[in-house]
Every structure is written in structure tokens, then in C-alpha cells.
N, CA, C and O atoms as a GROMACS GRO file, in nm:
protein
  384
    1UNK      N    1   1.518   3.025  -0.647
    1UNK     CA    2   1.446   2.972  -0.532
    1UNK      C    3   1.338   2.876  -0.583
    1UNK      O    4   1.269   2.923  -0.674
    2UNK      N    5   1.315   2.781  -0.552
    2UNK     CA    6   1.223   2.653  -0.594
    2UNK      C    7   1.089   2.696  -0.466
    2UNK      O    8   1.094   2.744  -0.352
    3UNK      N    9   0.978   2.650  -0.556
    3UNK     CA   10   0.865   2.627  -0.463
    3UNK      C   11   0.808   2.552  -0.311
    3UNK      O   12   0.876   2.524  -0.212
    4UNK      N   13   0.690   2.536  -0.329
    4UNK     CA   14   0.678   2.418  -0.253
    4UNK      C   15   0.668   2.288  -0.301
    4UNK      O   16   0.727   2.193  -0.250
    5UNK      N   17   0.568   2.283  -0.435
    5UNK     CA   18   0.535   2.170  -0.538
    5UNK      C   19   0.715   2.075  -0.539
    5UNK      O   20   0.738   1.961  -0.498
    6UNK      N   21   0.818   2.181  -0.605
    6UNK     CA   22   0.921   2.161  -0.635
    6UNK      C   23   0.974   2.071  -0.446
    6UNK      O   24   0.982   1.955  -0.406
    7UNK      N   25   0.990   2.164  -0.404
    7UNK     CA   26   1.089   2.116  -0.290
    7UNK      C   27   1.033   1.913  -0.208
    7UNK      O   28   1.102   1.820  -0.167
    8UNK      N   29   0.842   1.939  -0.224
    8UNK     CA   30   0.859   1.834  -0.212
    8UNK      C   31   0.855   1.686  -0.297
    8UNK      O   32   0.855   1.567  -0.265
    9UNK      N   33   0.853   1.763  -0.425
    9UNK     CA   34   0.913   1.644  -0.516
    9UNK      C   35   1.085   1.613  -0.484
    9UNK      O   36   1.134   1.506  -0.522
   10UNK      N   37   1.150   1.693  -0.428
   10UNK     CA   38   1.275   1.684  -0.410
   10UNK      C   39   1.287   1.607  -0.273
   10UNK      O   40   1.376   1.522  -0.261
   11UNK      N   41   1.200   1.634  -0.170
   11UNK     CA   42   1.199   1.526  -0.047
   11UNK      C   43   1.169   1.393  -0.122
   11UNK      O   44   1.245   1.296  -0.125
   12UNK      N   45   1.091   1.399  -0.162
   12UNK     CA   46   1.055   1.237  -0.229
   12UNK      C   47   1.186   1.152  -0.304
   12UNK      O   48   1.224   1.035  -0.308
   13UNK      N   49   1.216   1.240  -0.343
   13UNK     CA   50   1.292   1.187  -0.466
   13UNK      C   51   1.435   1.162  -0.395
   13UNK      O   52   1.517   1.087  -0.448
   14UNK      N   53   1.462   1.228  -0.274
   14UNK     CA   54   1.568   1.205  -0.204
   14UNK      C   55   1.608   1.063  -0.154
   14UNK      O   56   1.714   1.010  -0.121
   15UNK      N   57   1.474   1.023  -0.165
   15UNK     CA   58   1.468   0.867  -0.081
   15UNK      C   59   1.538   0.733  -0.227
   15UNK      O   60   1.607   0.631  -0.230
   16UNK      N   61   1.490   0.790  -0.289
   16UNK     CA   62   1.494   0.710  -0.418
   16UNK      C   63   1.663   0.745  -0.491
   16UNK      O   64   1.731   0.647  -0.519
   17UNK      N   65   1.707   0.850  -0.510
   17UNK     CA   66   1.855   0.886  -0.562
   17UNK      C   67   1.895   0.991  -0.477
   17UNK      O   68   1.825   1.046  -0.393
   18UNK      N   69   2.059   1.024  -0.515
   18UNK     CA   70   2.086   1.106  -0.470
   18UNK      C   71   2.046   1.256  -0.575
   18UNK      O   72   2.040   1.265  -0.697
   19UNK      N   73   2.030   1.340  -0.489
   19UNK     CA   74   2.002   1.477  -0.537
   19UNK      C   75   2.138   1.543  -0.599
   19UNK      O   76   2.249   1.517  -0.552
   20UNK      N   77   2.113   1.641  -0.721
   20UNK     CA   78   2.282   1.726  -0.721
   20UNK      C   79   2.290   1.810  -0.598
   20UNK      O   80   2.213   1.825  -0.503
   21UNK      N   81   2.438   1.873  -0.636
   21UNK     CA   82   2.442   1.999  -0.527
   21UNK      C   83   2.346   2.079  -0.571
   21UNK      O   84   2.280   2.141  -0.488
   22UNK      N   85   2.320   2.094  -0.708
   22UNK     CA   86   2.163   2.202  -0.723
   22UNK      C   87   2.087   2.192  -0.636
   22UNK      O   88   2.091   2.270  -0.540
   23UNK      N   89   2.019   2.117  -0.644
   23UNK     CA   90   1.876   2.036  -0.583
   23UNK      C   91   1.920   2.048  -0.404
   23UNK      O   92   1.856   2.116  -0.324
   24UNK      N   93   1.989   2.001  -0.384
   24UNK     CA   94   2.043   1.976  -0.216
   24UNK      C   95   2.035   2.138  -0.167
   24UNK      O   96   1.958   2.164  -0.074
   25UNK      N   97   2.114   2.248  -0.230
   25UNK     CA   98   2.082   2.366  -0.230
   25UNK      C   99   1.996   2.442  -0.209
   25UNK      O  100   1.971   2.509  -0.109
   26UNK      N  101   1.945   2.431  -0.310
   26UNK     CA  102   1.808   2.474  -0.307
   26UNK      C  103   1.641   2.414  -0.263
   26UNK      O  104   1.535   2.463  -0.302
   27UNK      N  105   1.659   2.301  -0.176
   27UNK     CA  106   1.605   2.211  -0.131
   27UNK      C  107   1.630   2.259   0.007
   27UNK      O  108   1.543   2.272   0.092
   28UNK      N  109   1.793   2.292   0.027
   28UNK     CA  110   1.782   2.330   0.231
   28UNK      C  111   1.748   2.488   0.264
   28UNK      O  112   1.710   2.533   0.372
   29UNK      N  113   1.774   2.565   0.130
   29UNK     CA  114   1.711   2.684   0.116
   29UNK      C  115   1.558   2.728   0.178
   29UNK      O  116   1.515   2.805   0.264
   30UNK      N  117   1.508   2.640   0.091
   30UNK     CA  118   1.360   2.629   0.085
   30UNK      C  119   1.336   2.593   0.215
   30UNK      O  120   1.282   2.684   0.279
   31UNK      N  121   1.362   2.468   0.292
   31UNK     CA  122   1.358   2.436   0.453
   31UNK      C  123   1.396   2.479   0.493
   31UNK      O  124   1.398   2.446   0.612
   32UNK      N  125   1.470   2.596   0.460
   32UNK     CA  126   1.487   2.706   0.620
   32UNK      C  127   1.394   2.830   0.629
   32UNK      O  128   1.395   2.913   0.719
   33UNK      N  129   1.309   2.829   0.516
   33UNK     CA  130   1.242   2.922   0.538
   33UNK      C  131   1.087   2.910   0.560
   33UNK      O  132   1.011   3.000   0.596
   34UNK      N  133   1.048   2.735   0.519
   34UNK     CA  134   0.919   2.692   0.483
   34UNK      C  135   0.913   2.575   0.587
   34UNK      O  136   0.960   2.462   0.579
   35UNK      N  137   0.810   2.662   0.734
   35UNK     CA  138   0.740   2.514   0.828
   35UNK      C  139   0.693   2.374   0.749
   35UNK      O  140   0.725   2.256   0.764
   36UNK      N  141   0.619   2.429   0.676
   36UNK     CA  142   0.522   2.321   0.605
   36UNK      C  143   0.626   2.216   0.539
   36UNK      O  144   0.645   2.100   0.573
   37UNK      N  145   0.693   2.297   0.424
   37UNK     CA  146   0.814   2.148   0.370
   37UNK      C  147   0.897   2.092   0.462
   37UNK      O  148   0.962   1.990   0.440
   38UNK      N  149   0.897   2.167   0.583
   38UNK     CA  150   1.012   2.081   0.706
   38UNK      C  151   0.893   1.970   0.782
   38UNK      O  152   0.922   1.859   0.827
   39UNK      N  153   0.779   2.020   0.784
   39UNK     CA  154   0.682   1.911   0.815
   39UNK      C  155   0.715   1.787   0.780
   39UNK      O  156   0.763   1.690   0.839
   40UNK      N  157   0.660   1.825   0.615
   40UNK     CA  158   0.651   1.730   0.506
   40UNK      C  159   0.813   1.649   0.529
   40UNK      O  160   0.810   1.532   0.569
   41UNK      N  161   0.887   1.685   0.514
   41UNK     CA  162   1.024   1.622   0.510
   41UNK      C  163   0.985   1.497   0.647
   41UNK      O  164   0.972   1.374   0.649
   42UNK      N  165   0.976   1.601   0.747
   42UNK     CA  166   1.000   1.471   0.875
   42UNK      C  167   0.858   1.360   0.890
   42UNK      O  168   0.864   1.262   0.965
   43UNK      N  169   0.767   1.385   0.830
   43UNK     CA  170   0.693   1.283   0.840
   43UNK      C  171   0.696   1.198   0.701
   43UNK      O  172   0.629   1.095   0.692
   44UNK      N  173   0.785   1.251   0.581
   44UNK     CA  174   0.847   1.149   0.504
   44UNK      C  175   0.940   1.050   0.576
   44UNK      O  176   0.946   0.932   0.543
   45UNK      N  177   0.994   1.090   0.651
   45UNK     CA  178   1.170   1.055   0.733
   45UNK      C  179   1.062   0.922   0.783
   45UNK      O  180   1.078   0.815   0.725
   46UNK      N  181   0.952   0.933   0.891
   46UNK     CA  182   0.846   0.857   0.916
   46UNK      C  183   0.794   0.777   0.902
   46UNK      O  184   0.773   0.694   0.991
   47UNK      N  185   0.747   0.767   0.766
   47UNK     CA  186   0.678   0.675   0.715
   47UNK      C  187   0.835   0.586   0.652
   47UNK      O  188   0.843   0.466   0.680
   48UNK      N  189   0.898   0.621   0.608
   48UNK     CA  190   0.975   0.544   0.585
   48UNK      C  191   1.068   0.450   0.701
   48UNK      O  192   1.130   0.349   0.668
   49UNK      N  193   1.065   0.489   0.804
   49UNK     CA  194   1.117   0.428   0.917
   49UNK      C  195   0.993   0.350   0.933
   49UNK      O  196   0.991   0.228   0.917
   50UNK      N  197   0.935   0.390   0.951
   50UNK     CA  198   0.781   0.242   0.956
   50UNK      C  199   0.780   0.136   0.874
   50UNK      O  200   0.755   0.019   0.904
   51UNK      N  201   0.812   0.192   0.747
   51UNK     CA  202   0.780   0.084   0.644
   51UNK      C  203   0.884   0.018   0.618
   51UNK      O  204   0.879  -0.092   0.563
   52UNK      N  205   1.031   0.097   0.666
   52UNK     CA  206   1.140  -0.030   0.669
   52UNK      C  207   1.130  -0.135   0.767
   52UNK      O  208   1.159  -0.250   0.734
   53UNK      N  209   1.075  -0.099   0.931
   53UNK     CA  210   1.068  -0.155   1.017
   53UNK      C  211   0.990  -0.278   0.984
   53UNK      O  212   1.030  -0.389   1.022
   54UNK      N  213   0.872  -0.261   0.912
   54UNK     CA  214   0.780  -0.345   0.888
   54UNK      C  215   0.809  -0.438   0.802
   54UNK      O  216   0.731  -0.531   0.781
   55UNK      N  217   0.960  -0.422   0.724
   55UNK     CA  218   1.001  -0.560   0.648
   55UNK      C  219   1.071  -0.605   0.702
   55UNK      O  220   1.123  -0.706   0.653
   56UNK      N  221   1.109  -0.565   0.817
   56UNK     CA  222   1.209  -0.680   0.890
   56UNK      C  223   1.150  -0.743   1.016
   56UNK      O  224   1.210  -0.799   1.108
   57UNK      N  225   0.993  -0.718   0.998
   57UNK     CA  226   0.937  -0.769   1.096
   57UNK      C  227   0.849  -0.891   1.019
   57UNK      O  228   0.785  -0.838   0.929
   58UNK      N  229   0.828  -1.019   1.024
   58UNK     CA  230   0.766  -1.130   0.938
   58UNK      C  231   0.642  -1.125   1.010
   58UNK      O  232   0.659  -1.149   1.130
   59UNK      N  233   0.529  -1.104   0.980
   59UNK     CA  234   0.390  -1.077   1.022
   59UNK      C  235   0.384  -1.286   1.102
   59UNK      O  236   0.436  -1.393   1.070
   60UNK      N  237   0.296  -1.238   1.203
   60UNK     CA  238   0.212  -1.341   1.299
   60UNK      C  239   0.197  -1.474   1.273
   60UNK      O  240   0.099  -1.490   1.346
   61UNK      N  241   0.217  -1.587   1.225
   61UNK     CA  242   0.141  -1.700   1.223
   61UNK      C  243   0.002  -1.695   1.215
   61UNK      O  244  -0.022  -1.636   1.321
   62UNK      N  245  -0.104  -1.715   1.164
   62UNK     CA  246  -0.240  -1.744   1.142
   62UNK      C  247  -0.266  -1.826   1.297
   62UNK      O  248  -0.171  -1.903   1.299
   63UNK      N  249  -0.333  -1.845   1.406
   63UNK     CA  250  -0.419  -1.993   1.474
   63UNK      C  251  -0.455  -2.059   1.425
   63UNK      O  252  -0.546  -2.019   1.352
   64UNK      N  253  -0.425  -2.209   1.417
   64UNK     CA  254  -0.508  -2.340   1.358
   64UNK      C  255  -0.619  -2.282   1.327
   64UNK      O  256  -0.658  -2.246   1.216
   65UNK      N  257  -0.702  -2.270   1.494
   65UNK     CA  258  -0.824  -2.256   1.485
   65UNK      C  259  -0.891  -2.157   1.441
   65UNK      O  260  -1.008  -2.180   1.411
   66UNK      N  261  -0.844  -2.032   1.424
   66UNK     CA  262  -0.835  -1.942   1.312
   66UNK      C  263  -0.877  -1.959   1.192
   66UNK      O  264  -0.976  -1.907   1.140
   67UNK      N  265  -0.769  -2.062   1.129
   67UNK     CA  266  -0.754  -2.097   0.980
   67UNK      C  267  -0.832  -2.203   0.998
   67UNK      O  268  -0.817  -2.269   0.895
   68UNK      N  269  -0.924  -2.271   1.085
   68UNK     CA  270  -1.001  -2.366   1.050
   68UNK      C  271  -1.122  -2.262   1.013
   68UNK      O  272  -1.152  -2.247   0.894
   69UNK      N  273  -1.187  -2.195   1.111
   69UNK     CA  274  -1.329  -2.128   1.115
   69UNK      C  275  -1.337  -2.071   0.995
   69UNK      O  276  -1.434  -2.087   0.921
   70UNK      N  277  -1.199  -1.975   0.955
   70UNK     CA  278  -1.209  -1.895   0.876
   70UNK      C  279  -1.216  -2.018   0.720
   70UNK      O  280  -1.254  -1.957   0.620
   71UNK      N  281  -1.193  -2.129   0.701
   71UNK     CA  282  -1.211  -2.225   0.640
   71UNK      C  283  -1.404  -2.258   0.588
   71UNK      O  284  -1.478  -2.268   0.491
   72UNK      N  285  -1.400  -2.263   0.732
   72UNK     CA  286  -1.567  -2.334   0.712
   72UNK      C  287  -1.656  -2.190   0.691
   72UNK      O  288  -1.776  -2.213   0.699
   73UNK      N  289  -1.626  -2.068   0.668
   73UNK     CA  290  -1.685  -1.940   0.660
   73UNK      C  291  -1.672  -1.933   0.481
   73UNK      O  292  -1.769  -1.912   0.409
   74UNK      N  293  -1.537  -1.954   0.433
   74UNK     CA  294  -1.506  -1.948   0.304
   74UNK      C  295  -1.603  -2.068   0.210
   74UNK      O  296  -1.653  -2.047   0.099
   75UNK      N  297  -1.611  -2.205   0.295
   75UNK     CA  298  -1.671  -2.314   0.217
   75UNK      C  299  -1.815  -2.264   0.231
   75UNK      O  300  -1.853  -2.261   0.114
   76UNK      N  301  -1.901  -2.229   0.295
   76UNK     CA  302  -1.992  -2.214   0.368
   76UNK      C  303  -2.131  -2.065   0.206
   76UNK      O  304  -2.237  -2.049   0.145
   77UNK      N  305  -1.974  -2.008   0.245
   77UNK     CA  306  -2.026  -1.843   0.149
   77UNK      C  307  -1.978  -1.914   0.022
   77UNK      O  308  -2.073  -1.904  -0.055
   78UNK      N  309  -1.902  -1.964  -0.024
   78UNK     CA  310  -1.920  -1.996  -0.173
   78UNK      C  311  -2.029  -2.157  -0.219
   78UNK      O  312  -2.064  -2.182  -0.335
   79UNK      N  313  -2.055  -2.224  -0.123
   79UNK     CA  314  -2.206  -2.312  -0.141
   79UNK      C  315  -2.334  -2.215  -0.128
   79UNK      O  316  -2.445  -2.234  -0.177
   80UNK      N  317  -2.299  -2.124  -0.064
   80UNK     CA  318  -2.451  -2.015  -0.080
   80UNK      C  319  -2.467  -1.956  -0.157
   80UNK      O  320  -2.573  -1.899  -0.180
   81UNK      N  321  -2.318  -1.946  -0.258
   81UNK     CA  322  -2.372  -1.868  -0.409
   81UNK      C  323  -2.360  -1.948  -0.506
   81UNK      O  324  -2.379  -1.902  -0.619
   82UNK      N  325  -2.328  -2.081  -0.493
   82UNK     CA  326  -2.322  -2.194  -0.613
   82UNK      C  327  -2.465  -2.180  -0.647
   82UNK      O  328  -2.558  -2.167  -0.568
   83UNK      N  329  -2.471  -2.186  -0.795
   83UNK     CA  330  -2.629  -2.248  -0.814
   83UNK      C  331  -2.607  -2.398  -0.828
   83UNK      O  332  -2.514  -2.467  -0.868
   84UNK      N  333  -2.748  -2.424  -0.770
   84UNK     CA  334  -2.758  -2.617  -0.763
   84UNK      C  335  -2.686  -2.667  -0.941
   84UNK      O  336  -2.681  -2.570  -1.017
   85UNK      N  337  -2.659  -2.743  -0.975
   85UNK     CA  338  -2.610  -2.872  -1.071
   85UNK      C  339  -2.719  -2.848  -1.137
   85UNK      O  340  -2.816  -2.825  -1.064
   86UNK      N  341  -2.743  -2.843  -1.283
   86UNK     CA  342  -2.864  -2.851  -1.350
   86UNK      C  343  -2.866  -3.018  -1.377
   86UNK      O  344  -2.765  -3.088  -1.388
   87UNK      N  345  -2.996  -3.059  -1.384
   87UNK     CA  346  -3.003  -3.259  -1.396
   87UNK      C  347  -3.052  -3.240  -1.560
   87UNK      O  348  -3.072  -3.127  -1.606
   88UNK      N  349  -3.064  -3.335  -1.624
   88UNK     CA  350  -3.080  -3.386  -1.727
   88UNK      C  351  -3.196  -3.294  -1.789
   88UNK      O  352  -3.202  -3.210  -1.879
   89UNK      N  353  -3.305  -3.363  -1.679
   89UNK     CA  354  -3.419  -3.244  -1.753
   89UNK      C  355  -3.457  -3.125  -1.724
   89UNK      O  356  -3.576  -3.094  -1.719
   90UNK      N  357  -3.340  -3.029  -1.695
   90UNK     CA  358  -3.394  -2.918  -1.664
   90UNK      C  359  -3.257  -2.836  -1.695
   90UNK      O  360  -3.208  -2.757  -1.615
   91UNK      N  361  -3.206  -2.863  -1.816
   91UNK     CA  362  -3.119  -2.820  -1.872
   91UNK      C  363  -3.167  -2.696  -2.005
   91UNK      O  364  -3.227  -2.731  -2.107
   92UNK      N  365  -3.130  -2.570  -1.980
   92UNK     CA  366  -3.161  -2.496  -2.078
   92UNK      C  367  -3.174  -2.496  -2.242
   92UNK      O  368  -3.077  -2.556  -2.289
   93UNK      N  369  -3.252  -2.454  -2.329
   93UNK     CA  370  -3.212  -2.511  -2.432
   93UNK      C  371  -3.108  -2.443  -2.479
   93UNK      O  372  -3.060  -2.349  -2.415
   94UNK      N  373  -3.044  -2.494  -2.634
   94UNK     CA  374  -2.960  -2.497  -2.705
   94UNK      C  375  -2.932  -2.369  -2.789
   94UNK      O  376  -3.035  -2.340  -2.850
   95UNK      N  377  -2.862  -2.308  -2.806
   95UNK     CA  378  -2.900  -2.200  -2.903
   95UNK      C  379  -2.825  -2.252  -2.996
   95UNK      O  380  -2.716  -2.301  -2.967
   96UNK      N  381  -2.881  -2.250  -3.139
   96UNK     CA  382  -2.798  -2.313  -3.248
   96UNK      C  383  -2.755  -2.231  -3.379
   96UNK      O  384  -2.687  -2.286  -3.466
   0.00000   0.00000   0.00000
């Protein structure tokens, strides 16, 4: 009889290869007797239906005007942390 640790390394790992008949065994064993790993199983089932869904969905277009503001916000915050140009005479000295 396998654990809990065990059974849900075996949900995980289901997604990724196939399991032996060992593992499959003693994996539906374990879920018929344990709420918690049948949890765990179906909100694995879950997230993975989400996250496939979400690659076959191509995220939004940006708004022009969006990508303009968000433009003049980016130019805006990196001139506020530039330090000014040092000029001729006010150039640090040399270490030699």
C-alpha cells in the first residue's frame, strides 16, 4: 500500500508519463480509500485544463493608447533616475 507523499507524486507524474500497472494499482487503491488524494487528483485534472486552455487562447492586443501612456510612464521613470551628464569640470578625479 503506498502513502499519501507517494500517491501524489504518482498524480503528478501521471501527467508527464505513463505509470506501470504497479503504480496505476496501487495509485487507484490508495483513491479509493483516501478523500484528500481524490481531492488532490481532481484539482490536478484542473489546473491542467486551465493551463491547456490558456495556450490556445493568444492573450489581448495591448491599446495604442495604452502602449502610448504606458510609453511616456517608462521614459518619464527612467529620466528621474538618470543622473545629469557630468560636464568637463565637474568630472571626478582619476584613480591611478
Amino acid at each position: 500500500m503506498i502513502d499519501c507523499r507517494r500517491a501524489s507524486e504518482l498524480v503528478s507524474q501521471s501527467w508527464d508519463r505513463p505509470l506501470t500497472r504497479r503504480e496505476k494499482f496501487g495509485l487507484r487503491f490508495h483513491l479509493l480509500i483516501c478523500a484528500a488524494c481524490r481531492r488532490f487528483e481532481r484539482q490536478l485534472a484542473l489546473m491542467n485544463r486551465v493551463f491547456k486552455r490558456g495556450e490556445e487562447c493568444p492573450p489581448e492586443p495591448m491599446p495604442v493608447e495604452v502602449k502610448g501612456r504606458l510609453a511616456e510612464r517608462l521614459d518619464r521613470a527612467i529620466q528621474a533616475s538618470t543622473p545629469p551628464q557630468s560636464q568637463e569640470g565637474n568630472r571626478p578625479p582619476r584613480s591611478e
